[in-house]
Every structure is written in C-alpha cells, then in structure tokens.
PDB file of N, CA, C and O in Angstrom:
ATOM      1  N   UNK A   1     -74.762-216.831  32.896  1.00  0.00           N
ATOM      2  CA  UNK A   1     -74.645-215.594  33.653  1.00  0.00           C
ATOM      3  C   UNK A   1     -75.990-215.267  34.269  1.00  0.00           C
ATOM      4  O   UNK A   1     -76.950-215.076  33.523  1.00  0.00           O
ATOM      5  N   UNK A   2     -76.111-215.197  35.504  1.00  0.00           N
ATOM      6  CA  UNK A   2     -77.203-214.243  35.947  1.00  0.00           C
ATOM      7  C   UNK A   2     -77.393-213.335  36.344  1.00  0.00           C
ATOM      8  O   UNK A   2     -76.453-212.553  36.200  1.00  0.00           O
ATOM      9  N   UNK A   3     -78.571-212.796  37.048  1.00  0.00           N
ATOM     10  CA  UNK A   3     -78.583-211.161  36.824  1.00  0.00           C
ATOM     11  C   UNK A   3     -78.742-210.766  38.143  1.00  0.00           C
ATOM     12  O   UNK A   3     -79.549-211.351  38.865  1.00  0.00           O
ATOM     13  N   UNK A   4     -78.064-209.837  38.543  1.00  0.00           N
ATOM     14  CA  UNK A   4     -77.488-208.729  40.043  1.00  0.00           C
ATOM     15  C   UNK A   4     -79.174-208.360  40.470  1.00  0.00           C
ATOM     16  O   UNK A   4     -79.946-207.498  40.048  1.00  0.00           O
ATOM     17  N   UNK A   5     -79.309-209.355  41.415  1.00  0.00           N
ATOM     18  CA  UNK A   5     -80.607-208.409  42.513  1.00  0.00           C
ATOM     19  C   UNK A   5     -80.094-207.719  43.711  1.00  0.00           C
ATOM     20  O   UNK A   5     -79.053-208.028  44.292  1.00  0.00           O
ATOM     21  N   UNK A   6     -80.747-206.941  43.981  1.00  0.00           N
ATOM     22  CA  UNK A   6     -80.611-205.912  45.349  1.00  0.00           C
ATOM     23  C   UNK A   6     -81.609-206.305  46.456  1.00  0.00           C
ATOM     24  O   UNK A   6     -82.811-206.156  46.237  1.00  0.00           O
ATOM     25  N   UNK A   7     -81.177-206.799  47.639  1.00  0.00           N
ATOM     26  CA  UNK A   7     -82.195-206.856  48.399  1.00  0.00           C
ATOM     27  C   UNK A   7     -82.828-205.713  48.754  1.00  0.00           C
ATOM     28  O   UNK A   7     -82.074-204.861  49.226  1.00  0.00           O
ATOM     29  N   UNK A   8     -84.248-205.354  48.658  1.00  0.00           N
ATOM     30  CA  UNK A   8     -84.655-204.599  48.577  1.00  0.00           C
ATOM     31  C   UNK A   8     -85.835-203.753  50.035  1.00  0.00           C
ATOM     32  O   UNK A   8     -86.459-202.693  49.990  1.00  0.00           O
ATOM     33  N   UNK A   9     -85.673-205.249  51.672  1.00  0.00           N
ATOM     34  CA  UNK A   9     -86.765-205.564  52.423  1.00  0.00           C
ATOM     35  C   UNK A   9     -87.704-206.606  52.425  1.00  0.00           C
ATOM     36  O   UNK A   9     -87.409-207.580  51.732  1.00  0.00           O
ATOM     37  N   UNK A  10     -89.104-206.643  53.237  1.00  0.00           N
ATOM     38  CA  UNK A  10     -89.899-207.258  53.495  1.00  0.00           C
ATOM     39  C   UNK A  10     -90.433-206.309  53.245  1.00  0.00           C
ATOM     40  O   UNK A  10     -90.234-205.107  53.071  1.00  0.00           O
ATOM     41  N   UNK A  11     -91.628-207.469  53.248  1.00  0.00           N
ATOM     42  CA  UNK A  11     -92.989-206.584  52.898  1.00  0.00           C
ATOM     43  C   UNK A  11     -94.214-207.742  53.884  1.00  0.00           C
ATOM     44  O   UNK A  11     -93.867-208.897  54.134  1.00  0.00           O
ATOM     45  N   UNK A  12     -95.326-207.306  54.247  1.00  0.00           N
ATOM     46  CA  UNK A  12     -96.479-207.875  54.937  1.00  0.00           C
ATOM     47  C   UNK A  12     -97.443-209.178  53.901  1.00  0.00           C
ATOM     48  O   UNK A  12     -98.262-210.022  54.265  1.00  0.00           O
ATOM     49  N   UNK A  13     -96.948-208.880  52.676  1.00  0.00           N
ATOM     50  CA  UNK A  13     -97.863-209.902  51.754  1.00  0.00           C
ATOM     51  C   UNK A  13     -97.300-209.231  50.239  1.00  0.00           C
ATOM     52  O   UNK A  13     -96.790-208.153  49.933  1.00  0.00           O
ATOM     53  N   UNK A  14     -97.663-210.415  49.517  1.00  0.00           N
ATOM     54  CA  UNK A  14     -97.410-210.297  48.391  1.00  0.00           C
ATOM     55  C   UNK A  14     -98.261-208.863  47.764  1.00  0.00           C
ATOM     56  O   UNK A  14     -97.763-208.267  46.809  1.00  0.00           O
ATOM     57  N   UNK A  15     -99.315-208.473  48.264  1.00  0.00           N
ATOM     58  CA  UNK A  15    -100.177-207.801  47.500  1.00  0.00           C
ATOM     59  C   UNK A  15     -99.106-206.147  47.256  1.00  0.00           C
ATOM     60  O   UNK A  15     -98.614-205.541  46.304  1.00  0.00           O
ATOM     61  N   UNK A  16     -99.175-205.998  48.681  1.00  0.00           N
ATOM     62  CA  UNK A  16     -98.193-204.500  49.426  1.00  0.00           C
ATOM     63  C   UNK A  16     -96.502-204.601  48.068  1.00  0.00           C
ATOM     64  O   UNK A  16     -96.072-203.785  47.253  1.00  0.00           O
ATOM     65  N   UNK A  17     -96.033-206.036  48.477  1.00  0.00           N
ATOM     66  CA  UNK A  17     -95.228-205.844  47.609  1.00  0.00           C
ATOM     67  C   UNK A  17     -95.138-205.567  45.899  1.00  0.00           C
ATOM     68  O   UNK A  17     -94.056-205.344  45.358  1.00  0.00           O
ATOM     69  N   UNK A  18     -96.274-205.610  45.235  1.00  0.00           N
ATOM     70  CA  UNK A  18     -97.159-205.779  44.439  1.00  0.00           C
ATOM     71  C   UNK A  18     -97.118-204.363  44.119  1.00  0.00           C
ATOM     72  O   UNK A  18     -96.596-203.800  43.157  1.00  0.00           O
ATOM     73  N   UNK A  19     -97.788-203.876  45.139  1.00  0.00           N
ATOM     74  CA  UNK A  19     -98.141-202.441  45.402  1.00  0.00           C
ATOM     75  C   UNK A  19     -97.184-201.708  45.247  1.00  0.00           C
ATOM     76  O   UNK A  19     -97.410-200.693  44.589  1.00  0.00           O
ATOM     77  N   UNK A  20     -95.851-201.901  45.741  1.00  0.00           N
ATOM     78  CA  UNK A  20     -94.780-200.869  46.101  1.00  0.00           C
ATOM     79  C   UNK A  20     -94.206-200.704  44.523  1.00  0.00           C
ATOM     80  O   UNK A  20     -93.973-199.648  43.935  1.00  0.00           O
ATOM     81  N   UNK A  21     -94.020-202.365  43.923  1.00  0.00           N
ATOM     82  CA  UNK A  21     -93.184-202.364  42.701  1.00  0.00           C
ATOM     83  C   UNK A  21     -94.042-201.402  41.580  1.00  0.00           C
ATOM     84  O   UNK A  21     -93.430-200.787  40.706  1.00  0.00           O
ATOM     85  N   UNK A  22     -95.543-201.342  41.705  1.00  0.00           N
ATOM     86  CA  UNK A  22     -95.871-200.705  40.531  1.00  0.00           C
ATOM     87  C   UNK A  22     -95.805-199.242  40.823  1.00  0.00           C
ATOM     88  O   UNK A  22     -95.784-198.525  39.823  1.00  0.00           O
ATOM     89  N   UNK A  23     -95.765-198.619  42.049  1.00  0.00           N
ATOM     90  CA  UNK A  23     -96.119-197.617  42.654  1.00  0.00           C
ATOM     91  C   UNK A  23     -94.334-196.854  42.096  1.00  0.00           C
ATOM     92  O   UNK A  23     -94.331-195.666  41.773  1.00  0.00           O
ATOM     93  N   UNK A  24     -93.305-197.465  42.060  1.00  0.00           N
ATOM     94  CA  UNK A  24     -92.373-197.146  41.682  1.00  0.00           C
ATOM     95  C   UNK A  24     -91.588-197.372  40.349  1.00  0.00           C
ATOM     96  O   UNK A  24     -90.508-197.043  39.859  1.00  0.00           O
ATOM     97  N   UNK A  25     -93.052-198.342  39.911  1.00  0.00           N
ATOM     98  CA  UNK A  25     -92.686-198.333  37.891  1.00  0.00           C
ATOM     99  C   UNK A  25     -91.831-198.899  37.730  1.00  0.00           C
ATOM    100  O   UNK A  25     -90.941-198.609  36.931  1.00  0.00           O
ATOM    101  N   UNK A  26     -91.870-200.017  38.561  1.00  0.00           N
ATOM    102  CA  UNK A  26     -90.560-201.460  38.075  1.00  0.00           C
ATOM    103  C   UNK A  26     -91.564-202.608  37.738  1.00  0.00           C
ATOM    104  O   UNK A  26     -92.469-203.241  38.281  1.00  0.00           O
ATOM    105  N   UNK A  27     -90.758-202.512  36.277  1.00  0.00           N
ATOM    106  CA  UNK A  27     -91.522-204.152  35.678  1.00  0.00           C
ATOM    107  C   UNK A  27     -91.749-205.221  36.472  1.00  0.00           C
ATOM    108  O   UNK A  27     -90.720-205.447  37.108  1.00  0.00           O
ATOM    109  N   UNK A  28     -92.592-205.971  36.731  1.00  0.00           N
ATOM    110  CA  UNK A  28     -92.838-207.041  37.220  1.00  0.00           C
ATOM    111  C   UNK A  28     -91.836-207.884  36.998  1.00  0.00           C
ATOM    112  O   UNK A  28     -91.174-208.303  37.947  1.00  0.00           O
ATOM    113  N   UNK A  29     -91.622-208.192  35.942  1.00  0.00           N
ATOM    114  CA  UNK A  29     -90.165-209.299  35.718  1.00  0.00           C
ATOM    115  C   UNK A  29     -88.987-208.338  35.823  1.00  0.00           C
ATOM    116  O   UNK A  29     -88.464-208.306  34.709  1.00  0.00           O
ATOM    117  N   UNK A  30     -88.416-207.638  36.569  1.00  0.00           N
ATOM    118  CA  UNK A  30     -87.220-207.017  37.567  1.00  0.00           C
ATOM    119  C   UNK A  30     -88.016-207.419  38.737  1.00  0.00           C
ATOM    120  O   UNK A  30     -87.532-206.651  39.569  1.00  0.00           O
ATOM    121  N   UNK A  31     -88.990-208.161  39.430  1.00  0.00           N
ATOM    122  CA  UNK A  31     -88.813-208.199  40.683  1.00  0.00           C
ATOM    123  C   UNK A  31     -89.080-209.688  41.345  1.00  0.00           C
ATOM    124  O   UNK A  31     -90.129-210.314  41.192  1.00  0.00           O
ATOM    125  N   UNK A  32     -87.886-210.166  42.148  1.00  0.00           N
ATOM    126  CA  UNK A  32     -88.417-211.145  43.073  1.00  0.00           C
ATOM    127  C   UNK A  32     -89.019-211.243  44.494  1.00  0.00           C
ATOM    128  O   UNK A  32     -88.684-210.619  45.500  1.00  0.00           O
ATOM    129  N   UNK A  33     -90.008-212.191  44.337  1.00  0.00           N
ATOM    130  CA  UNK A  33     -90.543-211.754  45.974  1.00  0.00           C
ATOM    131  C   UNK A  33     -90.626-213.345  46.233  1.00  0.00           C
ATOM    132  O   UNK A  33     -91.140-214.220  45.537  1.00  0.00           O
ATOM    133  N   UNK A  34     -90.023-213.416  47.335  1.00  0.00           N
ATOM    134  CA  UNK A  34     -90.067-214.675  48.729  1.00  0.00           C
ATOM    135  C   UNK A  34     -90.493-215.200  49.805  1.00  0.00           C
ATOM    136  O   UNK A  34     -89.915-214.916  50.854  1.00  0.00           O
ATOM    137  N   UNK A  35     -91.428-215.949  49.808  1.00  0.00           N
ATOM    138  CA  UNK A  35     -92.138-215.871  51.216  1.00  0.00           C
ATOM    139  C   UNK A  35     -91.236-216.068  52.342  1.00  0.00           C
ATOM    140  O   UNK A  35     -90.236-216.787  52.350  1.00  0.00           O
ATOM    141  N   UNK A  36     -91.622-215.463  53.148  1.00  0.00           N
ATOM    142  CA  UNK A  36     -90.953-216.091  54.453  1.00  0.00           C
ATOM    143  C   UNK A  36     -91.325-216.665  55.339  1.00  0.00           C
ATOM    144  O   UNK A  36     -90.871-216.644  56.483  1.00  0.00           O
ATOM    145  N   UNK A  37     -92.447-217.418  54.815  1.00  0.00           N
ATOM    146  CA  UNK A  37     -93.177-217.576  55.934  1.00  0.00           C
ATOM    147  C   UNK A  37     -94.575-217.103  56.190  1.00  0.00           C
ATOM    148  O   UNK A  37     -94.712-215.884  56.083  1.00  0.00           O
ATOM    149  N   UNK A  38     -95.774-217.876  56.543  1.00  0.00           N
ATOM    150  CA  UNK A  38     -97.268-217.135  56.571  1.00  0.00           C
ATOM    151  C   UNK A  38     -97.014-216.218  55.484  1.00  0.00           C
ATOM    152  O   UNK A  38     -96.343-216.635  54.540  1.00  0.00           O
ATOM    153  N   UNK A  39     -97.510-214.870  55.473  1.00  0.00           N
ATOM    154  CA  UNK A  39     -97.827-214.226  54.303  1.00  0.00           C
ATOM    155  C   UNK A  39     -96.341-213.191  54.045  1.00  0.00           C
ATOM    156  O   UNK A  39     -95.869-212.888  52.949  1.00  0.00           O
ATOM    157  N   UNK A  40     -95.889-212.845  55.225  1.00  0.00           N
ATOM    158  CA  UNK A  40     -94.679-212.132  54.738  1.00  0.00           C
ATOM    159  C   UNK A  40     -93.534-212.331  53.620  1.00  0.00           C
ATOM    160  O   UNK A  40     -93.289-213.531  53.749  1.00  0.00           O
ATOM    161  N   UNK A  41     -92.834-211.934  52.773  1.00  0.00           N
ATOM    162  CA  UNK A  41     -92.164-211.945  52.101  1.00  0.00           C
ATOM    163  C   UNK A  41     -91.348-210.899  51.819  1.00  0.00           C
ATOM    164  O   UNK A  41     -91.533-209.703  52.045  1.00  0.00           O
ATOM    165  N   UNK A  42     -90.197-211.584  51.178  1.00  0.00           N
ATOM    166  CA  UNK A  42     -88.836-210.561  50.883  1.00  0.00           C
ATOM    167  C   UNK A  42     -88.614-210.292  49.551  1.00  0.00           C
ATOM    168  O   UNK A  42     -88.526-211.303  48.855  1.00  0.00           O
ATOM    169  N   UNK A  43     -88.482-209.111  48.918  1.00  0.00           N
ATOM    170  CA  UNK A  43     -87.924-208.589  47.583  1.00  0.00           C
ATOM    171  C   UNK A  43     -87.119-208.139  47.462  1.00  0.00           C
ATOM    172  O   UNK A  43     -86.641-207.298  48.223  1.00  0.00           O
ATOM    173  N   UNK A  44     -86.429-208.745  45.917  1.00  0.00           N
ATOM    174  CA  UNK A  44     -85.160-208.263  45.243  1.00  0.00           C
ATOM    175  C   UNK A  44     -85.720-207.524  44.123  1.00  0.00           C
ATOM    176  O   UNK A  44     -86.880-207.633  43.725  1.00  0.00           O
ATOM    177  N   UNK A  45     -84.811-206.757  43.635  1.00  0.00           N
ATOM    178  CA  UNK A  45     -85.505-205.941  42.454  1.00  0.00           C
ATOM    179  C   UNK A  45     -83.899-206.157  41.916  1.00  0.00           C
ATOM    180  O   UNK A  45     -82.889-206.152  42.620  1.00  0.00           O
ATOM    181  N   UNK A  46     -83.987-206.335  40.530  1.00  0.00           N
ATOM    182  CA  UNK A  46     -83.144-206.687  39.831  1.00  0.00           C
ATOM    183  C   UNK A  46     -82.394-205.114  39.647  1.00  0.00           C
ATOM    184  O   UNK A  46     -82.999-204.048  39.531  1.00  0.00           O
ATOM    185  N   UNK A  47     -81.103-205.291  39.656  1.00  0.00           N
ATOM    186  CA  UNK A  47     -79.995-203.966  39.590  1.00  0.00           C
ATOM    187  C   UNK A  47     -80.266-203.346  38.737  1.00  0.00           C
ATOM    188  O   UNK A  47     -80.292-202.154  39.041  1.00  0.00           O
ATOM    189  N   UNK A  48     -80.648-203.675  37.123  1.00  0.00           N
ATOM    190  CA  UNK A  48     -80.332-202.853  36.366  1.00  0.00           C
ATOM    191  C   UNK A  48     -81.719-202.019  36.232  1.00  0.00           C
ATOM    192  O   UNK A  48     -81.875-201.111  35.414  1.00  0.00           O
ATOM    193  N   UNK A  49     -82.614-202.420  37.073  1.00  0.00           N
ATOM    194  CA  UNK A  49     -84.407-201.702  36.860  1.00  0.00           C
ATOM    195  C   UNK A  49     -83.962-200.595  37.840  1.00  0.00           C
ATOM    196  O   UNK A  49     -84.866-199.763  37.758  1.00  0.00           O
ATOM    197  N   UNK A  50     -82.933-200.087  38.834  1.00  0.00           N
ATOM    198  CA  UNK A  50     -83.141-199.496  40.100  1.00  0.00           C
ATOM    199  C   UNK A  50     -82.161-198.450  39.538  1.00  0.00           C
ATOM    200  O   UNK A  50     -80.981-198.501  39.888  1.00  0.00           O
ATOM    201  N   UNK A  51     -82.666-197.344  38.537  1.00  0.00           N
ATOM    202  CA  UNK A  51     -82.188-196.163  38.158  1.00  0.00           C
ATOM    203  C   UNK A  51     -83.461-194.988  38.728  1.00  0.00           C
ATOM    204  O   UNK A  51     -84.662-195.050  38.990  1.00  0.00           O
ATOM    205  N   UNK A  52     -82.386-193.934  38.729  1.00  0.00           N
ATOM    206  CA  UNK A  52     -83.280-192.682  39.008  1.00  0.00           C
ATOM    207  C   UNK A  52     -84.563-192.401  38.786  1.00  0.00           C
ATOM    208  O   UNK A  52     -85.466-192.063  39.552  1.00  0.00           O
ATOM    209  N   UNK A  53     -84.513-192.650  37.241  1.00  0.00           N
ATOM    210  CA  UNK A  53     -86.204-193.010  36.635  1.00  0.00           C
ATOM    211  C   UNK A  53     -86.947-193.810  36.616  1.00  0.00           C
ATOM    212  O   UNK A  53     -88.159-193.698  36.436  1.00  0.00           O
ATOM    213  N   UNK A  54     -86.367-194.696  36.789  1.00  0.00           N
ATOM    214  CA  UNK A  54     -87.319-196.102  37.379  1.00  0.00           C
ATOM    215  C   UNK A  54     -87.591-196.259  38.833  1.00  0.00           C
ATOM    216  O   UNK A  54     -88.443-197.081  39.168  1.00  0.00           O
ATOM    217  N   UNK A  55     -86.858-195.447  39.882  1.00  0.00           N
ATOM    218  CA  UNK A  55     -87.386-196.040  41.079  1.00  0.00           C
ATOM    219  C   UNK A  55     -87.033-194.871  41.916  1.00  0.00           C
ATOM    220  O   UNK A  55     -86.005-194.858  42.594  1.00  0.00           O
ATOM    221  N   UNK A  56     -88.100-193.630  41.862  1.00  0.00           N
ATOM    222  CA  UNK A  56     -87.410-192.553  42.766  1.00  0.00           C
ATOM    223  C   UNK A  56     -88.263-192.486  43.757  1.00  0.00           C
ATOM    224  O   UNK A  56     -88.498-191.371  44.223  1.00  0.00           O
ATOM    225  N   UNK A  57     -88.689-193.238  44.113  1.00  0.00           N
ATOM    226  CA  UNK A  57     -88.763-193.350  45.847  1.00  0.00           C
ATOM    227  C   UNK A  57     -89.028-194.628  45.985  1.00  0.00           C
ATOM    228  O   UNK A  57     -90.087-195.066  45.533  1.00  0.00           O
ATOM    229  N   UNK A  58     -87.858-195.699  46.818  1.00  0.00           N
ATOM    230  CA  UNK A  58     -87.995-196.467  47.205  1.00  0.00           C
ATOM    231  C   UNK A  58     -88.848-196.792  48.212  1.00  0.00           C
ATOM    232  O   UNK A  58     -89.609-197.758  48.272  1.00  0.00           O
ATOM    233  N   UNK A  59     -88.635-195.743  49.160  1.00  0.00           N
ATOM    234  CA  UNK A  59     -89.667-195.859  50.218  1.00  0.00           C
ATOM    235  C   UNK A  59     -91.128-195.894  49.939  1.00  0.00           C
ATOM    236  O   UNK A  59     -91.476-196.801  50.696  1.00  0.00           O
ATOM    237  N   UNK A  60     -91.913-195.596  49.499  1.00  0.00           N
ATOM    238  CA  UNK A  60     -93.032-195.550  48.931  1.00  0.00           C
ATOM    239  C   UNK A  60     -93.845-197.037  49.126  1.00  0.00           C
ATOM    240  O   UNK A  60     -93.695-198.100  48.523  1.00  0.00           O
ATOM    241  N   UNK A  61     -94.650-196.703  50.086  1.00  0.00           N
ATOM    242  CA  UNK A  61     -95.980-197.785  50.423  1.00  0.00           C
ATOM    243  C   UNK A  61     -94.966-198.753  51.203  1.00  0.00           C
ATOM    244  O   UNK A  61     -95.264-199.926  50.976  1.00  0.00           O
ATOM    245  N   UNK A  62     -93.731-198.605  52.151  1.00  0.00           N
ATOM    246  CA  UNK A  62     -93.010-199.806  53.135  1.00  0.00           C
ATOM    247  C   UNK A  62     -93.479-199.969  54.060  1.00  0.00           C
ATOM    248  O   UNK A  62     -94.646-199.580  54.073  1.00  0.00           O
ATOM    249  N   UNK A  63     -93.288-200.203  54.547  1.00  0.00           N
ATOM    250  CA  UNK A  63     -93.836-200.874  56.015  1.00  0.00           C
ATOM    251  C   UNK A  63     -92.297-200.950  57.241  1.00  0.00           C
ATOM    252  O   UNK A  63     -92.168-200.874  58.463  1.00  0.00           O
ATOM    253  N   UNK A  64     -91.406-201.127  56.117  1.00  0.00           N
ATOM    254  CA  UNK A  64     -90.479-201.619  57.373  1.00  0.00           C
ATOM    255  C   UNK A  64     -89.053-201.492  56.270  1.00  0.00           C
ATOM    256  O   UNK A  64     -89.078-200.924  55.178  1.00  0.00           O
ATOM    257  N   UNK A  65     -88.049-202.067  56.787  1.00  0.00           N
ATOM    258  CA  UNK A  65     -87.030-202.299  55.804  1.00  0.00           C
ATOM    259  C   UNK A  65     -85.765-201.771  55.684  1.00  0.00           C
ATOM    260  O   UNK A  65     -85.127-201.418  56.676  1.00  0.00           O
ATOM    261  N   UNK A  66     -85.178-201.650  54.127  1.00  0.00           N
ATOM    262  CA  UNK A  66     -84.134-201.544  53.818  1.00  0.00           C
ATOM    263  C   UNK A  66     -83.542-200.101  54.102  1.00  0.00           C
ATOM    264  O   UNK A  66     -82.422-199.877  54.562  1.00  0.00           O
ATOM    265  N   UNK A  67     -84.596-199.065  53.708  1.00  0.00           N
ATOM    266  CA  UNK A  67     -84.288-197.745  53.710  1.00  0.00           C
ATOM    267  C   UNK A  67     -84.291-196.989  54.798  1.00  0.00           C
ATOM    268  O   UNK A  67     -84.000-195.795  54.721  1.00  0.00           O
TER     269      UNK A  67
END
C-alpha cells in the first residue's frame, strides 16, 4: 500500500520549497519534491500531514501554483 500525495505546485528551487514546508510545520518526510528541470521543482505533501494544524496557510512563501 502506498501513501495519498497531493500535488501541492512548483516551487523556484529546492531551498524555497524547503522553506515553505517548514514555514507550514510539515515534517520533512510528508514531503516530496521533483526537479523539473534546472533548479525548479514540484511538491507533493503527503495527505495525511495536510490538516488544519499542520498546514494553515498553504500559501505561505509561493511563488506561483496550486492555490
């Protein structure tokens, strides 16, 4: 069985994405990030980390994206 990610956007570099996940208090292991290419990359944040208390503002430090 594996586990339900949410695409979550791009981000400009790993660091920003880095940035956003701690900035919204999601464990590092709830999150995947993908390059896409040069430095950009895409994150999933695993479903069950993306509750009220764990992630109340998604938007926080984006650049672009989902929201």
């Amino acid at each position: 069985m594996g586990w339900n990610f949410e695409d979550v956007g791009g981000f400009p570099d790993q660091k920003s994405a880095d940035d956003w996940a701690k900035a919204n208090k999601i464990d590092p292991r709830d999150v995947d990030i993908r390059s896409d290419g040069g430095k950009r990359v895409s994150v999933s944040v695993r479903r069950s980390a993306l509750t009220d208390n764990a992630n109340n503002d998604r938007n926080n430090g984006r650049s672009d994206g989902f929201f």
